[in-house]
C-alpha positions in Angstrom: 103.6 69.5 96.9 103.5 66.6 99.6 103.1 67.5 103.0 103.8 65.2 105.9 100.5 65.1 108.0 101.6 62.2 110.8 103.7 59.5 112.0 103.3 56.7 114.3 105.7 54.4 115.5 104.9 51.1 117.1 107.8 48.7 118.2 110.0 50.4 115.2 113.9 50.3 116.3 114.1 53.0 119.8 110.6 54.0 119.3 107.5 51.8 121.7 104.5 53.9 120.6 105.5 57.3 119.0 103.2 60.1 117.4 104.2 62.7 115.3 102.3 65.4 114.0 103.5 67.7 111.5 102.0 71.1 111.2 101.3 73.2 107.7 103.8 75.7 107.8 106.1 74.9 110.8 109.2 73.9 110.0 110.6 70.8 111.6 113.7 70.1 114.0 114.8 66.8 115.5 116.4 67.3 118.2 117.3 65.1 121.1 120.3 63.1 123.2 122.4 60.5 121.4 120.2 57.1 121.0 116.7 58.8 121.4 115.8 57.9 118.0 116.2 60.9 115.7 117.3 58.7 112.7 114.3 56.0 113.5 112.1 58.9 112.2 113.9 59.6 109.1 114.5 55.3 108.4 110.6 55.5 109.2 109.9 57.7 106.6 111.9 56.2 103.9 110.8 52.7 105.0 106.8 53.7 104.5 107.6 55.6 101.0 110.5 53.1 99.6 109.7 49.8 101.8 113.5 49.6 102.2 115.2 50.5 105.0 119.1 50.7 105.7 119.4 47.3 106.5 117.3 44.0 107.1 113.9 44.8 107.4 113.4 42.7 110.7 115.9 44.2 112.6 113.5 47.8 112.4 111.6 45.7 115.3 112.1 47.3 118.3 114.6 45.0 120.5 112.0 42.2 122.9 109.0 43.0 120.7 107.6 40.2 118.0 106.5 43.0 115.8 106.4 46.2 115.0 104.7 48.9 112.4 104.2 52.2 111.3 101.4 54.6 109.7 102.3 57.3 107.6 100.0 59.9 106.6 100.7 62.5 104.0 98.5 65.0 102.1 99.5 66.6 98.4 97.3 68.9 96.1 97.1 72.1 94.3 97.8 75.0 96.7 95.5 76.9 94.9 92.6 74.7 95.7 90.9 73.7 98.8 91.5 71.0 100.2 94.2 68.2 99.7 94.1 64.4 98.7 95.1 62.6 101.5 96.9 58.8 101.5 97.8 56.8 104.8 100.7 54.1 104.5 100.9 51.1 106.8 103.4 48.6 107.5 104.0 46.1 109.5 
């Protein structure tokens, strides 16, 4: 099993300097107004796992900032076991 551990935003699409932090065994819900940048989270995801996003990758760059990037963290292992590998993705 993969688990989501964090996110951070930094100049990606609606998002200046976001942190996310997903919780073992909560369940997750995005909720907010129209524009707030739900779907940034979910194109943030699949942009750190896939590189690909749903359209030119240089228009993820939040609008009057030169760059932008994103860490992903995630953690996976046996359940059974202690303790879980951990991997970080970054980019820019």
């Amino acid at each position: 099993m993969i688990l989501l551990r964090t996110l951070r935003l930094l100049n990606f699409l609606s998002h200046e300097d976001t942190t996310i932090e997903f919780k073992e065994e909560e369940k997750i819900l995005i909720d907010g107004e129209s524009g707030s940048g739900k779907s940034s989270i979910v194109d943030a995801i699949i942009w750190a796992l896939y590189g690909e996003s749903r359209s030119d990758n240089r228009s993820l760059i939040r609008r009057g900032a030169e760059k932008g990037s994103l860490v992903l963290t995630l953690s996976g292992g046996d359940l059974s076991k202690d303790g879980y590998e951990t991997v970080t993705i970054t980019r820019s």
